[in-house]
N, C-alpha and C positions, 0 to 999 in steps of 0.2 A: 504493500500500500504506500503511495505516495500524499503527503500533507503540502496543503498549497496555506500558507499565513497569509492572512490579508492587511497591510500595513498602511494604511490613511488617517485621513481623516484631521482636526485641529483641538480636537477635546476645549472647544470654548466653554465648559460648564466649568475647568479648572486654570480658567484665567486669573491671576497674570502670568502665570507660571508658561500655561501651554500657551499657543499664539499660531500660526500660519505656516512657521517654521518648524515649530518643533511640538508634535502631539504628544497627548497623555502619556502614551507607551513606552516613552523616554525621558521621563522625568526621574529622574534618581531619589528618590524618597523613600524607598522600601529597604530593607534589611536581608541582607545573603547571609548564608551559613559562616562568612567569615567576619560578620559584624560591619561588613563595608555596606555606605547605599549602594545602590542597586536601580535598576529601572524594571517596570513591568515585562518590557521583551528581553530584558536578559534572563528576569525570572522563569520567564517562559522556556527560554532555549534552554537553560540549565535545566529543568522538568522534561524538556525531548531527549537532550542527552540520557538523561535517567534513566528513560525509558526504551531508550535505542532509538526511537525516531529520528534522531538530531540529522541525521547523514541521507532522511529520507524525504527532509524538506526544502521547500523553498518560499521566497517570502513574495510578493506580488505588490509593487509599490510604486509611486510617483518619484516623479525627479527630483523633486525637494527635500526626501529621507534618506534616499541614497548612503550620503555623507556620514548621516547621526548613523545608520543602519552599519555600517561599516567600523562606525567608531567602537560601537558599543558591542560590537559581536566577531569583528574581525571580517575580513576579506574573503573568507572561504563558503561561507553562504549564498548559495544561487539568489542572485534577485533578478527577479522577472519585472524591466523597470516601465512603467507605460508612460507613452509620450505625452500624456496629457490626461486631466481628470473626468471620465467618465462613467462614475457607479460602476456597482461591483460585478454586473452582468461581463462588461468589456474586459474586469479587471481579470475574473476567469476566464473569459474564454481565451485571453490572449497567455496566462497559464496552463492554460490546455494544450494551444498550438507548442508554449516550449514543450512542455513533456513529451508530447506525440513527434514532432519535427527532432528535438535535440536531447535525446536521451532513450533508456533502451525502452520504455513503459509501453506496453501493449494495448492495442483496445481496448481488452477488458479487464485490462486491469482496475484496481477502484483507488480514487481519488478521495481525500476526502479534505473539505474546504473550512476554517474556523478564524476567526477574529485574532492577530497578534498579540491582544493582552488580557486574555481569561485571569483573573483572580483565583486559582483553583490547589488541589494537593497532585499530587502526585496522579492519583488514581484514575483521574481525569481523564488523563491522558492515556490509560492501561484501557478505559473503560473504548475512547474511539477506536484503539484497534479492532476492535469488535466491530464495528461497522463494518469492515471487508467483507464477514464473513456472513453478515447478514444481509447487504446487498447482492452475495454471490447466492443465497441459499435461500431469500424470499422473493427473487425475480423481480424487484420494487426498481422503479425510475431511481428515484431518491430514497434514502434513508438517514433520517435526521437523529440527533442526538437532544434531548430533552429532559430539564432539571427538574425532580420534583419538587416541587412549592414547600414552601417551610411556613408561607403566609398569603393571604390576597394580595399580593401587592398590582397597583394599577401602573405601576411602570413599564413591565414586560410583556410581550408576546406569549400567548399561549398556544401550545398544541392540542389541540381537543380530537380524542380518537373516537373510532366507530362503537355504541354501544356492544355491551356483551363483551368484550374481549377479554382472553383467561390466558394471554402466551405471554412470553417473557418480552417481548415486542409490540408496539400496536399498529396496528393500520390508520395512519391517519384519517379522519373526518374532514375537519375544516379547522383555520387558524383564527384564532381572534385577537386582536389587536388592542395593548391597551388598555382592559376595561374597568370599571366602576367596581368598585371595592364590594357591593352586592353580587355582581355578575361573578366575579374572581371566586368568589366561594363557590357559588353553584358549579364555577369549571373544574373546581381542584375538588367537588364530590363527585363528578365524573371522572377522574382521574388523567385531567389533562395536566401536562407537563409546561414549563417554562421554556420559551424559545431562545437559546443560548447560541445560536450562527453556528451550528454546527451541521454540516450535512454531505457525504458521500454520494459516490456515483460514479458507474462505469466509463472511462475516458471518453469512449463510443460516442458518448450519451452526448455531451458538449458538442464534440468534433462534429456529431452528425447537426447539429443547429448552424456550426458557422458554414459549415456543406448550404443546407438549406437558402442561408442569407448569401452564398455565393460569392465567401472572402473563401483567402487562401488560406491553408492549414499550416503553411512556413511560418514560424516563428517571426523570421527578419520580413517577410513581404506583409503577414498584417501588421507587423508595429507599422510599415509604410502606410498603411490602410485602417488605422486605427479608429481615425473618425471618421470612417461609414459604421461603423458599430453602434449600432442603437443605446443612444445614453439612459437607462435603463438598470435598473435593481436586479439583481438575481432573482427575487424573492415574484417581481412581476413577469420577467424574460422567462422563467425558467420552472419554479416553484409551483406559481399558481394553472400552469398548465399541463403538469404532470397529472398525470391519472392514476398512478401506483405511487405512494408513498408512505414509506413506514419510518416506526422513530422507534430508537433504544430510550430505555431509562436513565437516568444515572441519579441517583441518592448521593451523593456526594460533597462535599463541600465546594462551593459554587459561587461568585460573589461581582459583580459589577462594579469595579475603582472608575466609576465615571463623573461623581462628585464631588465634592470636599468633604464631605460628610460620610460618605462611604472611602474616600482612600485616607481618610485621619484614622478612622477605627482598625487599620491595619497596619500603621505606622510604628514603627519598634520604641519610636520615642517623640517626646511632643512641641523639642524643637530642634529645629536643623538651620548653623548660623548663627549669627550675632545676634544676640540679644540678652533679656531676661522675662521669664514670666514669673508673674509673686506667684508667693504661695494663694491663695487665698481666688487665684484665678483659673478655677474647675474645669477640666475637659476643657481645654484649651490649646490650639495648637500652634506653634509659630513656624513657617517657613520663609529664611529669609536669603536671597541671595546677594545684599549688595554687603560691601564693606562698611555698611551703617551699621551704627547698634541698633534694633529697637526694644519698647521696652511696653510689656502690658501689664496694668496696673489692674486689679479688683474686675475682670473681664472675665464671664464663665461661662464656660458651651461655643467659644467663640474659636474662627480660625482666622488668623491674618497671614496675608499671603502677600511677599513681597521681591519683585524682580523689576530689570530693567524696564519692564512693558508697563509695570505702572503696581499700584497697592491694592491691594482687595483685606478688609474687615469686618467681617459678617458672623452672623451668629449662625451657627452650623446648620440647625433643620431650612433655614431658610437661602444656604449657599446654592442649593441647584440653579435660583433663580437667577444667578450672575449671567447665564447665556443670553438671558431677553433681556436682563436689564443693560447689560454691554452691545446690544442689538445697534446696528449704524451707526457705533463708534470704529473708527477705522484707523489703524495707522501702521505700521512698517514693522516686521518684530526688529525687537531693540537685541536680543540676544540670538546667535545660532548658533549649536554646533558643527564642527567641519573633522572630518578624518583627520588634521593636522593639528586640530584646537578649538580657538573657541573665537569669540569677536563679540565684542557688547559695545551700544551705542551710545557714547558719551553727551553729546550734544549735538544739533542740527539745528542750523539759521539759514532760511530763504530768504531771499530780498527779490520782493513783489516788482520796484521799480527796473533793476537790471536784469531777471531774472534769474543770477547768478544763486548756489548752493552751497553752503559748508556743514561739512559732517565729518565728525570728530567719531573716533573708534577709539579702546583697547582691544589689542588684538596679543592673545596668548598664541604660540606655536610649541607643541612637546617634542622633547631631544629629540634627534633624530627625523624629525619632517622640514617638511619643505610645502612652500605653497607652488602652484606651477607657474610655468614662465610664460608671463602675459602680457596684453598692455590694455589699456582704455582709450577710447574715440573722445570723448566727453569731460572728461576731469585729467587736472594732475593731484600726484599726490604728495605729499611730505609725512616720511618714517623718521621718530623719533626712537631711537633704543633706548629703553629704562632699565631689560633685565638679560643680563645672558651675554652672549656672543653665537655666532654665524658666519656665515655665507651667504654674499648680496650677488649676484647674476646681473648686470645693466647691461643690453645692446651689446653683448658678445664681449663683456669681460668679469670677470670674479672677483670678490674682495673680502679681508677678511671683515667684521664689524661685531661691534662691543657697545657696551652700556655706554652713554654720552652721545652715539653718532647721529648724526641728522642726513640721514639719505633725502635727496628733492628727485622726484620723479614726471618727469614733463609730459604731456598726451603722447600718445601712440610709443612711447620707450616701450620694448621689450624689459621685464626683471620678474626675478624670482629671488626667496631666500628659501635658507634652511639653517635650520636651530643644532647648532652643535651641544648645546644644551638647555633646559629652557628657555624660552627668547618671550620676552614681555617688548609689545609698543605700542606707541598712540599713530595714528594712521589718521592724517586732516588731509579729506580729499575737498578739491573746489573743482567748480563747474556749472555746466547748464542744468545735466540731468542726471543726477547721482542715483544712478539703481545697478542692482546686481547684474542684468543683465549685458553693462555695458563691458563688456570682456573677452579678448580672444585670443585662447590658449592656443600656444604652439608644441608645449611640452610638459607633460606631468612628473617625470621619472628625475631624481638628479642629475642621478648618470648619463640622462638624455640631455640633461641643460648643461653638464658639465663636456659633454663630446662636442656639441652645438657651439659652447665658449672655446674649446681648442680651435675646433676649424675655421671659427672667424679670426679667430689670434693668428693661428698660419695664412 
């Protein structure tokens, strides 16, 4: 059996922390076996290793996690990267074309598809292998994996199965969506199950839909062809038109960190950061990532959450609400991770009358990285060294550099560095139109910017 992760999405209900760049599933706040934070997808992959899956998946993700996806788990995990966001129907079937095109998985072999950052034990994950065997042994389209309820909650999707049923499996019925703390009862006295994004399925099964729609089955020829794929839910493309669908149980420990309120109650400790919380300030949680202290006084049930994207202070049953209330506030994430480091956004001044821009960065790099050798159309920049030394790359020459140095880097200069051992800088870029996208790499590799600096030297 092969596992497809599905890695999206902006987790806005645990802003300021999460943001556009970087979702819930990599946010470090959780606690590993060796007392370090941790992030939900590392918990996760450490739980696949456990169980031997690790080598049997791959993760299905947009161009903007890439980097964090790499940083946090290493280089050797397939990601199947889609050119662009369009719901989770595209996000599999264009993980269907890799498996089938670029790897040895057979038709019928069974697939089975789950969310990156389940909250779960171990068992969880023992429990999906069971899926293969029941897709291969009940003839079902689909076969879903479903949590028993512990309570009515109106949060979750439910799976509601066919009356009468006595087998360790059920036949789905119909799904209900959502419902009323009344209706939740009457489904879980029918013994429906909570919908948890878990669900299998013979490879066939996909491959024959994108057949149907008339894209190619090559991996590389639909990512070319990515949008003609119907932007579209799984759940609508796929789910609701299957006519055999069955679901496993699982009793297990199960849990949604898609709040503040639900990912505090799993938190090893109640603050991470500068600060202090008194005594006397109950179920209280502080997460803080600037170099501020802060400090809460006689505050109970409450969680403050604070990063470069801005402060959140709320009393916990009522944190979910932060998504609408932060609703058409819009702005740039101030912090991202990168395979090299990090980068947070000091300051930013537009001037309406010139149009000109200044944007002020700290930009960490870990021993041993290098960012690649680039230039920009639109801005120059000025590197300030505060921490470390390096290796600067400009327009085909090398140099060494240390704390104190002030690199100026004019539009269109090729340069790259790399951190001989920690390298801390401030990075003031000016310009018309200061965005990420304005960048064009010619070399990722040292080794490739340090061959490129010889032959321009000869």
């Amino acid at each position: 059996m092969r596992l497809v992760l599905l890695s999206g999405g902006s987790g806005k209900r645990l802003w300021p922390l999460s943001n556009d760049a970087r979702s819930k599933q990599f946010l470090r706040v959780l606690e590993n076996d060796q007392k370090q934070l941790s992030s939900m997808v590392q918990r996760v992959f450490g739980q696949l290793r456990e169980v031997g899956l690790a080598a049997s998946t791959v993760i299905a993700t947009g161009k903007g996690q890439v980097e964090m996806l790499e940083d946090q788990l290493g280089k050797d995990v397939p990601l199947i990267v889609e050119p662009e966001r369009r719901d989770t129907f595209p996000a599999i079937a264009l993980a269907a074309s890799y498996l089938y095109s670029l790897t040895d998985v057979r038709l019928d072999d069974v697939v089975a598809v789950l969310p990156v950052d389940p909250y779960v034990d171990t068992g969880f994950f023992k429990r999906i292998q069971d899926l293969e065997k029941l897709v291969k042994e009940s003839g079902a389209d689909l076969a879903l994996m479903g949590v028993k309820p512990t309570y009515p909650s109106e949060k979750y999707g439910y799976i509601v199965p066919e009356k009468g049923e006595k087998k360790d499996y059920i036949t789905v019925d119909h799904f209900t969506e959502k419902p009323e703390e009344k209706l939740a009862r009457k489904l879980i006295g029918d013994s429906a199950l909570w919908n948890c994004g878990v669900f299998a399925f013979r490879l066939d099964y996909i491959i024959s839909r994108l057949e149907a729609l008339g894209l190619p089955l090559n991996y590389e020829e639909l990512s070319h062809q990515f949008g003609k794929l119907p932007k579209i839910s799984f759940d609508y493309a796929v789910v609701e038109k299957a006519k055999n669908i069955v679901a496993l149980p699982y009793d297990g420990f199960w849990k949604d960190l898609g709040t503040w309120n639900t990912l505090t109650e799993e938190m090893a400790t109640r603050q991470i950061g500068k600060g202090i919380i008194s005594s006397d300030s109950k179920n209280t949680h502080l997460i803080n990532e600037l170099d501020l202290p802060v400090t809460v006084l006689g505050v109970s049930n409450a969680v403050v959450a604070v990063s470069p994207d801005g402060i959140l202070v709320a009393d916990k049953e009522e944190s979910p609400r932060v998504k609408e209330v932060m609703k058409g506030f819009d702005q740039r994430p101030m912090y991202e991770e990168r395979h090299w480091g990090w980068y947070r956004v000091l300051d930013y001044t537009g001037h309406m009358e010139t149009g000109d821009e200044v944007l002020t960065k700290k930009v960490k790099i870990k021993s041993g990285e290098n960012i690649s050798y680039h230039c920009h159309s639109m801005r120059q920049e000025v590197w300030t060294i505060i921490k470390g030394h390096g290796l600067f790359a400009r327009d085909g020459a090398i140099e060494p550099i240390r704390s104190g140095d002030v690199l100026k880097i004019p539009k269109e200069t090729m340069h790259a560095i790399k951190a001989e051992d920690e390298l801390e800088l401030i990075e003031v870029q000016t310009g018309t139109q200061l965005i990420e996208e304005d960048i064009k790499r010619t070399y990722i590799k040292w080794e490739d910017i340090e061959a490129h600096c010889e032959l321009a030297k000869g």
